[in-house]
N, CA, C and O atoms as a DFTB+ gen file, in Angstrom:
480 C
 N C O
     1  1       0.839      -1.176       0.000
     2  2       0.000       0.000       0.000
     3  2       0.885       1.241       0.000
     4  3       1.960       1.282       0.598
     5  1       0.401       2.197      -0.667
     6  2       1.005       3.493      -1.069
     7  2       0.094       4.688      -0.354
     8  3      -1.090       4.436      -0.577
     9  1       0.222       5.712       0.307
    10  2      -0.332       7.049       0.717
    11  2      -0.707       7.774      -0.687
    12  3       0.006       8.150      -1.618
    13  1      -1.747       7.808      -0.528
    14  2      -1.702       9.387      -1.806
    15  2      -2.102      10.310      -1.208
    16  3      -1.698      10.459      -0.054
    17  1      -3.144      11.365      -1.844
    18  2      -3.554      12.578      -1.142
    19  2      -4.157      12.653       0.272
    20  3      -4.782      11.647       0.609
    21  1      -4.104      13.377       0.913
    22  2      -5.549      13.829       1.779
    23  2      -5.379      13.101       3.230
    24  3      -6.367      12.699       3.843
    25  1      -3.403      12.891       3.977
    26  2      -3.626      12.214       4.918
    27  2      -2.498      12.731       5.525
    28  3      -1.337      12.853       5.134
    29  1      -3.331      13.148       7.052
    30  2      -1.982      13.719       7.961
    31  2      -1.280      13.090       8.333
    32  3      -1.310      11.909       7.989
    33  1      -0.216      13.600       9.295
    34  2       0.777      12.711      10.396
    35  2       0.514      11.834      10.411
    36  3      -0.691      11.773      10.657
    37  1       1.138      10.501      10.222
    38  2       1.117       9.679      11.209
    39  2       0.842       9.289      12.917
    40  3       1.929       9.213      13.491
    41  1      -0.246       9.048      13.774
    42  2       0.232       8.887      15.016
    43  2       0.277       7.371      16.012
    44  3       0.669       6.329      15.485
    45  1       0.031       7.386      16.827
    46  2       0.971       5.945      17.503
    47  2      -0.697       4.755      16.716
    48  3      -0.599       3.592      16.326
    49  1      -2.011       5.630      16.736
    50  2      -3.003       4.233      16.747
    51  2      -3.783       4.745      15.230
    52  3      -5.002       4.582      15.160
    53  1      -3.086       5.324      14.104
    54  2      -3.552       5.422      13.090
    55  2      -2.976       6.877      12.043
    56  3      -2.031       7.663      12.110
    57  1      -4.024       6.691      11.205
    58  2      -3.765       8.466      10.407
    59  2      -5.210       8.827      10.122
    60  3      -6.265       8.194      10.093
    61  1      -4.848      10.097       9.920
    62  2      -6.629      11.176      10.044
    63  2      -6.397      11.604       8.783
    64  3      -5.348      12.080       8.349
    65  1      -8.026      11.305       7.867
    66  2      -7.800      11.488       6.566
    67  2      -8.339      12.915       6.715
    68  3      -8.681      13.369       7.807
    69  1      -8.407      13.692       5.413
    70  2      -9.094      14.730       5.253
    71  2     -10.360      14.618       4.277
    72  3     -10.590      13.413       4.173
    73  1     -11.206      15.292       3.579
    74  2     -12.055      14.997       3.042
    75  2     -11.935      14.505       1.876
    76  3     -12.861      14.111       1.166
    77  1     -10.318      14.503       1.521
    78  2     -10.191      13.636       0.445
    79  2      -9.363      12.872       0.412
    80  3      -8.255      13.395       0.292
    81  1      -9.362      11.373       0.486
    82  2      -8.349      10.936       0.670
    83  2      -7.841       9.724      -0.140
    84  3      -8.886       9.211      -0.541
    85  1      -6.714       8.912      -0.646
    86  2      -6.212       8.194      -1.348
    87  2      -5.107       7.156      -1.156
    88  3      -3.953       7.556      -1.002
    89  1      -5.413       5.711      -1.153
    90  2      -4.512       4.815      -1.166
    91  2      -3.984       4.599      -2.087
    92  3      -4.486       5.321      -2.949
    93  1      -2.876       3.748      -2.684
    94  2      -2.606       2.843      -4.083
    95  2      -1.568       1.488      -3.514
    96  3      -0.460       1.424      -2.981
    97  1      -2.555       0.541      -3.934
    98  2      -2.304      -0.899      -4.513
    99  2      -1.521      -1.754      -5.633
   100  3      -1.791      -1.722      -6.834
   101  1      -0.806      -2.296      -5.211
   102  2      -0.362      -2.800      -6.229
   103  2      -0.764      -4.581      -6.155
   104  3      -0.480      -5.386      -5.269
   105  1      -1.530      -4.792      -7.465
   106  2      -1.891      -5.854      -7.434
   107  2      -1.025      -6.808      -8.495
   108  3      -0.616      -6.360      -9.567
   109  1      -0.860      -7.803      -8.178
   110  2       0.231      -9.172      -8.377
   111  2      -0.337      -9.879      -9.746
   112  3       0.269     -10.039     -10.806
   113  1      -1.926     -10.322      -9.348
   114  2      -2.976     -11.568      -9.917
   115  2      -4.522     -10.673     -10.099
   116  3      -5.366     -10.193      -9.342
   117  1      -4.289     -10.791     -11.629
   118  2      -5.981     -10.458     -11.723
   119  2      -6.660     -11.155     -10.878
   120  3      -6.357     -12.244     -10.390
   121  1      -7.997     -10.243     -10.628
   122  2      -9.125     -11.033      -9.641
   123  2      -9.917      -9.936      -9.034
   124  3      -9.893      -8.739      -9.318
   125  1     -10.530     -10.483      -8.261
   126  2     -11.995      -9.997      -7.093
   127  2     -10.916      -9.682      -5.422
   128  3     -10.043     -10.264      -4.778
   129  1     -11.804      -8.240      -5.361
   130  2     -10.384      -8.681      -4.314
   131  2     -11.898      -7.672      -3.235
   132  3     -12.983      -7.134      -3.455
   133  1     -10.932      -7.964      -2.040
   134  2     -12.244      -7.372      -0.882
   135  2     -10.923      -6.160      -0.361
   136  3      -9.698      -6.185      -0.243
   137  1     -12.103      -5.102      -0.146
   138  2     -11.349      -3.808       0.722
   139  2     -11.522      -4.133       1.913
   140  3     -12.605      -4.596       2.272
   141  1     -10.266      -3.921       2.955
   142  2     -10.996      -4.155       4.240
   143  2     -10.309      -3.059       5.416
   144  3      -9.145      -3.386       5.647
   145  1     -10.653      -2.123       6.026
   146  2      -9.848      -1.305       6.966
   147  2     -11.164      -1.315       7.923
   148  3     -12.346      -1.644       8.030
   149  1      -9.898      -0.622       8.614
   150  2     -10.771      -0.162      10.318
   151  2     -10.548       1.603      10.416
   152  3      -9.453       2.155      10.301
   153  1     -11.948       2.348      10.671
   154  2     -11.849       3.478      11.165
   155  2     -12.946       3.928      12.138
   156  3     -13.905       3.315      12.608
   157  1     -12.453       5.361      12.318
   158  2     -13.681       6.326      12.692
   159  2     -13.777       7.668      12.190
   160  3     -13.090       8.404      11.481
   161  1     -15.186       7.745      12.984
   162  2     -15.443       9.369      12.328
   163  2     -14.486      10.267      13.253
   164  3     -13.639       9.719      13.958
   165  1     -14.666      11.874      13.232
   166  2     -14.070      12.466      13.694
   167  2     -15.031      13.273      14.820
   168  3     -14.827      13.292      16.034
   169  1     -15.858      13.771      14.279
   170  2     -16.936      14.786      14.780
   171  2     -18.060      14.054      14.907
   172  3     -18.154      13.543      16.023
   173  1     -19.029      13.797      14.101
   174  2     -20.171      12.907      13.930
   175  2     -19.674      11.854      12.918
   176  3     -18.587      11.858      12.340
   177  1     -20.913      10.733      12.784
   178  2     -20.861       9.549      12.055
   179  2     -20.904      10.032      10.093
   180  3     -21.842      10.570       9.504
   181  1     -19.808       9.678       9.619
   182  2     -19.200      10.479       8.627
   183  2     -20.191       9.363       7.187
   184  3     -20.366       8.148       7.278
   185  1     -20.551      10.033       6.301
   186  2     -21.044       9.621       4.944
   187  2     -19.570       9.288       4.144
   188  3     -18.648      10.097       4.043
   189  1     -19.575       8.225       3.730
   190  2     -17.984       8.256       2.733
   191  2     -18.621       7.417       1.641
   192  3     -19.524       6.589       1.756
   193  1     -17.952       7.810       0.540
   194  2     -18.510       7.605      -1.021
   195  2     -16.540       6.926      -0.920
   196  3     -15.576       7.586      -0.534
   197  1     -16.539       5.479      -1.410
   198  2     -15.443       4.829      -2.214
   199  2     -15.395       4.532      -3.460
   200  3     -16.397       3.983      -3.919
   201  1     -14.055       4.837      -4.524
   202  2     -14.386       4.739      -5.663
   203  2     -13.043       4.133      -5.771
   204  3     -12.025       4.660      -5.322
   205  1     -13.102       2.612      -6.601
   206  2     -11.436       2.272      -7.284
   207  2     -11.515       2.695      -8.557
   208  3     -12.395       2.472      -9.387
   209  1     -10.226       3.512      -8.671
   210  2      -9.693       4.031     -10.025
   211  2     -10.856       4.223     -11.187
   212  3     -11.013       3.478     -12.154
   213  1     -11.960       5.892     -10.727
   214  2     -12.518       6.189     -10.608
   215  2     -14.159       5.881     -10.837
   216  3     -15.066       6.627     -11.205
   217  1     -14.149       4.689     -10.520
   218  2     -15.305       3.652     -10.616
   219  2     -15.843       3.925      -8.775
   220  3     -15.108       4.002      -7.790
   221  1     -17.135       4.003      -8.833
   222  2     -17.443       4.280      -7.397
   223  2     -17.823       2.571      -6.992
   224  3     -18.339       1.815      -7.815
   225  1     -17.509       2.212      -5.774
   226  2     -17.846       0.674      -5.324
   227  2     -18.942       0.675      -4.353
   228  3     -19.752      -0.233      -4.162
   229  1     -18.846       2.084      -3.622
   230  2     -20.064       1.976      -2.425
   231  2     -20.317       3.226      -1.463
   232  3     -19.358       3.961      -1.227
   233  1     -21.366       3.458      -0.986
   234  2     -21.235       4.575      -0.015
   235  2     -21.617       4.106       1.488
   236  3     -22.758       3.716       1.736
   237  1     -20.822       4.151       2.265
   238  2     -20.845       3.583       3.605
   239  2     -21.176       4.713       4.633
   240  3     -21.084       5.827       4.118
   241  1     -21.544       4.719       5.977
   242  2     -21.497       5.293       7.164
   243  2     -20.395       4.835       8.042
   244  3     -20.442       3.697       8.508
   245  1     -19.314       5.705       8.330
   246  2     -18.384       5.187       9.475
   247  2     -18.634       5.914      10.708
   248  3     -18.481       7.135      10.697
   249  1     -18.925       5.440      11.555
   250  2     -19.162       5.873      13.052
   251  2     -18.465       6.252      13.735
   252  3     -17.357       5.716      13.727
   253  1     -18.683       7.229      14.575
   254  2     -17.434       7.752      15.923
   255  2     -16.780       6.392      16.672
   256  3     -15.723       6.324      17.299
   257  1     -17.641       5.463      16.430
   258  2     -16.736       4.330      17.499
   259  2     -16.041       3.175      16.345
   260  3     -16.850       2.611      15.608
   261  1     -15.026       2.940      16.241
   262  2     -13.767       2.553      15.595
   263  2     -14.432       1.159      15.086
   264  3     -14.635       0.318      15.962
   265  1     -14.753       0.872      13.884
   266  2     -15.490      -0.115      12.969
   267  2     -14.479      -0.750      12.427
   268  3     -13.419      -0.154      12.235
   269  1     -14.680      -2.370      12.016
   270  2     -13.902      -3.332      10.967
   271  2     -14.766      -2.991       9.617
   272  3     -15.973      -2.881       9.835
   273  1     -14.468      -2.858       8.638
   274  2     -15.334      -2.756       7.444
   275  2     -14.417      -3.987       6.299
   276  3     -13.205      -3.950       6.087
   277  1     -15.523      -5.125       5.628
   278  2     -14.906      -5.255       4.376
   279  2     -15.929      -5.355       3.431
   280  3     -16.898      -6.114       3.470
   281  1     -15.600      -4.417       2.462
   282  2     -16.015      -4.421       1.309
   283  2     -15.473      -5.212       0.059
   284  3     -14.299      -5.012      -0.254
   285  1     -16.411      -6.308      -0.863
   286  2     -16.364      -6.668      -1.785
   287  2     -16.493      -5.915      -2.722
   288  3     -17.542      -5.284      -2.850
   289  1     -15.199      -5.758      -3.840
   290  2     -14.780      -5.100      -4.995
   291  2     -15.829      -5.443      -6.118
   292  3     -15.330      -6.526      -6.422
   293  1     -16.850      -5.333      -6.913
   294  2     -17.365      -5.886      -7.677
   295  2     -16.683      -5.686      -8.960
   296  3     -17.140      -6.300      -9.923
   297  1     -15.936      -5.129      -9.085
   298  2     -14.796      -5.341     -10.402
   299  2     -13.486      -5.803     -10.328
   300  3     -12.597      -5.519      -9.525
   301  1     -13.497      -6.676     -11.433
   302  2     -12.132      -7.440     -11.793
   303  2     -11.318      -6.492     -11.842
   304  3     -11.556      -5.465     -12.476
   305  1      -9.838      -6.769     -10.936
   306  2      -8.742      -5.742     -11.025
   307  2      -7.257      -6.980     -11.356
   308  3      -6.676      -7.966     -10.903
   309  1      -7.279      -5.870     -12.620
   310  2      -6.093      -6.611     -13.491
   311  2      -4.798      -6.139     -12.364
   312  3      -4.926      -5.419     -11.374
   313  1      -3.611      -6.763     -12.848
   314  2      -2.513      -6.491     -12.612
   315  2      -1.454      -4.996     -12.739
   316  3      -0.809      -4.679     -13.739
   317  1      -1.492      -4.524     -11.917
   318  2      -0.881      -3.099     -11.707
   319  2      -1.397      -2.466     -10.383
   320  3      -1.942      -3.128      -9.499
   321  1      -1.117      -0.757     -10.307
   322  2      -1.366       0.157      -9.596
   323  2      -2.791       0.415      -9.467
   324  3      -3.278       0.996     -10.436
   325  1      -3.684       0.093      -8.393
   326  2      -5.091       0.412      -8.323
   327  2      -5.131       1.584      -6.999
   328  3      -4.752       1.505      -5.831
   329  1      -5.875       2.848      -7.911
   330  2      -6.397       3.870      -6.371
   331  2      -7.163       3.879      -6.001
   332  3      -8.092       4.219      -6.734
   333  1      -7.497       3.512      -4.504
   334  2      -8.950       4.066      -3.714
   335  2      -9.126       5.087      -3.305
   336  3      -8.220       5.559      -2.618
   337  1     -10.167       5.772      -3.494
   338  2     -10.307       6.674      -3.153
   339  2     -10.939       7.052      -1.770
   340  3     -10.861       5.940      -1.248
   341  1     -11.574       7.935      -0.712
   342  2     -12.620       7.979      -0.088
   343  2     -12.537       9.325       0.179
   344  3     -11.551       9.963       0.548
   345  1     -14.034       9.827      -0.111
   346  2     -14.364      11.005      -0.199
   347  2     -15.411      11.228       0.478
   348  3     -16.500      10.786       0.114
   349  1     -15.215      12.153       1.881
   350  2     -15.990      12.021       2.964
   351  2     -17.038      13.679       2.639
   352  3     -16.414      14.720       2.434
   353  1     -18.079      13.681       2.639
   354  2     -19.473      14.243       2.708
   355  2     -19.062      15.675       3.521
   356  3     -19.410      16.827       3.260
   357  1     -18.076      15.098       4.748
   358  2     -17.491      16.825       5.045
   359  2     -16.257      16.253       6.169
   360  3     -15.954      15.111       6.515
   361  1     -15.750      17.513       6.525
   362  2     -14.654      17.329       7.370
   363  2     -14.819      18.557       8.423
   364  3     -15.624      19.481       8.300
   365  1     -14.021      18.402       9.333
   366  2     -14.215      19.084      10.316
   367  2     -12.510      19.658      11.211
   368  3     -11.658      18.806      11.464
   369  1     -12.289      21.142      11.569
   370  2     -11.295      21.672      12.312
   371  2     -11.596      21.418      13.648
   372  3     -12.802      21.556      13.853
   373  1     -10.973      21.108      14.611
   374  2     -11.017      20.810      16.016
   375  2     -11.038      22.141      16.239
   376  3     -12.001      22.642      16.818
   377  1      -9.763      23.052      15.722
   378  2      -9.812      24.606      16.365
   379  2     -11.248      25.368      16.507
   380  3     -11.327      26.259      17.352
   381  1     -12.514      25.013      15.621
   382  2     -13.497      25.587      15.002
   383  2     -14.636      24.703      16.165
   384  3     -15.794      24.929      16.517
   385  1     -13.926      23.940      16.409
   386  2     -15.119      22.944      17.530
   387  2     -15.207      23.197      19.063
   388  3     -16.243      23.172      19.727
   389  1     -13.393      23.554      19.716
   390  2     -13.268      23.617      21.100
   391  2     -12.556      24.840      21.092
   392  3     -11.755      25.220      20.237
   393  1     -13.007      25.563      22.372
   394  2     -12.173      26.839      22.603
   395  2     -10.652      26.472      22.982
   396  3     -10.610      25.454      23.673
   397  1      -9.551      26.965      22.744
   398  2      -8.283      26.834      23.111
   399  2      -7.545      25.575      22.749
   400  3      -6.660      24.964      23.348
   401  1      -8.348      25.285      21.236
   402  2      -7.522      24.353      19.893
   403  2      -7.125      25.058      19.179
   404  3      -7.715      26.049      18.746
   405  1      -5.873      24.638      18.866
   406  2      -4.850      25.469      18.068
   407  2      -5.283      24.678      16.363
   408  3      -5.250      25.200      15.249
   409  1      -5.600      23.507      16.703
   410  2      -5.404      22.545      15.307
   411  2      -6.315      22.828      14.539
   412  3      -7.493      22.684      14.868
   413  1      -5.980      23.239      13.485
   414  2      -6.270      23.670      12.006
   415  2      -6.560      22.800      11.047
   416  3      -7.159      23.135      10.025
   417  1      -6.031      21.204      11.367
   418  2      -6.298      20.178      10.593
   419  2      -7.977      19.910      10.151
   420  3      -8.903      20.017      10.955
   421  1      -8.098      19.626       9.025
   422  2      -9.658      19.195       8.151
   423  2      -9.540      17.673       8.773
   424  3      -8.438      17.194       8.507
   425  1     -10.151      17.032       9.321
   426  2     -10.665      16.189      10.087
   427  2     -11.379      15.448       9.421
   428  3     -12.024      16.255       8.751
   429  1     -11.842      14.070       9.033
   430  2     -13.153      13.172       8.443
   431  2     -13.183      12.077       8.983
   432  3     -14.237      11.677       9.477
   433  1     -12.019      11.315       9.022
   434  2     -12.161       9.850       9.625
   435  2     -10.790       9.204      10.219
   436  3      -9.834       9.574       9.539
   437  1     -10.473       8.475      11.128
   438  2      -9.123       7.921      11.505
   439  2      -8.926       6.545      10.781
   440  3      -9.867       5.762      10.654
   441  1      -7.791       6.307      10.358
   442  2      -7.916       5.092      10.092
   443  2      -7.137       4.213      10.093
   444  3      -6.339       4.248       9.157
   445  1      -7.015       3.235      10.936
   446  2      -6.325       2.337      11.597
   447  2      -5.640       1.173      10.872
   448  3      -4.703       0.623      11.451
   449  1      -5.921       0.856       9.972
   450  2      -5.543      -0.242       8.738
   451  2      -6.182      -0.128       7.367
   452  3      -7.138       0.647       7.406
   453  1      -5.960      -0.658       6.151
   454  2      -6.124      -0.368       5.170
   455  2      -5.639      -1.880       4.694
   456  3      -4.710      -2.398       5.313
   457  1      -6.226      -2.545       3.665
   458  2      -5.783      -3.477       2.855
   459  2      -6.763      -3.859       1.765
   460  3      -7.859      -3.335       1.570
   461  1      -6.295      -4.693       1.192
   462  2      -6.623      -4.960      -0.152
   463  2      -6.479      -5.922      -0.270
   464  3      -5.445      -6.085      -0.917
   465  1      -7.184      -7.317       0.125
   466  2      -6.822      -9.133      -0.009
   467  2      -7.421      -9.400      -1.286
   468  3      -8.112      -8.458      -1.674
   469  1      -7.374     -10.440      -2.106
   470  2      -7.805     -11.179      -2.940
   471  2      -8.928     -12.177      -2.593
   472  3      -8.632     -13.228      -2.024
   473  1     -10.655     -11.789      -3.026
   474  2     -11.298     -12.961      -2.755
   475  2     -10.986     -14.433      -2.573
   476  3     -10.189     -14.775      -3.447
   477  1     -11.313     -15.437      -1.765
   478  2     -11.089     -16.709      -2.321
   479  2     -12.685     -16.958      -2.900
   480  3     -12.972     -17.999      -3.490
């Protein structure tokens, strides 16, 4: 797995996407493959629209309390570089939420793992 756009720091139990955000895959063996990560929302329970390599696959709800999600790919993904996308409905500044936050960061979801297995 590769970082693309739309993702802060690193910290010790994940990374905080912003409202736009981007993995890339590199796949081995054509096939059916399942998305599977763990997150949360930031502020409230977040709307996220996923799209591989700009094909949309699904629109999910991720919740303030830290979810397993796997999603089945319904398209065959040949061999190469595949991007996911996730594009969250809105994001949110902590500074803009609590008095005496400095953080400026756009906020949408945390996310704790990320992968990309191959159906059996």
């Amino acid at each position: 797995m590769y970082l693309g756009i739309g993702w802060n720091n690193k910290e010790i139990d994940g990374r905080w996407a912003g409202n736009k955000s981007s993995v890339m895959f590199k796949v081995i063996k054509q096939g059916k493959y399942l998305l599977s990560f763990t997150a949360k929302a930031f502020y409230k329970d977040m709307p996220t629209s996923i799209y591989i390599d700009k094909k949309k696959v699904t629109k999910i709800i991720i919740p303030l309390s830290e979810k397993n999600f796997s999603i089945p790919v319904d398209l065959t993904l040949g061999e190469g570089l595949h991007t996911v996308h996730f594009l969250f409905d809105k994001s949110y500044r902590p500074s803009d939420l609590a008095i005496n936050i400095d953080d400026k960061r756009e906020l949408s979801a945390k996310f704790s793992q990320i992968s990309l297995d191959k159906q059996k």
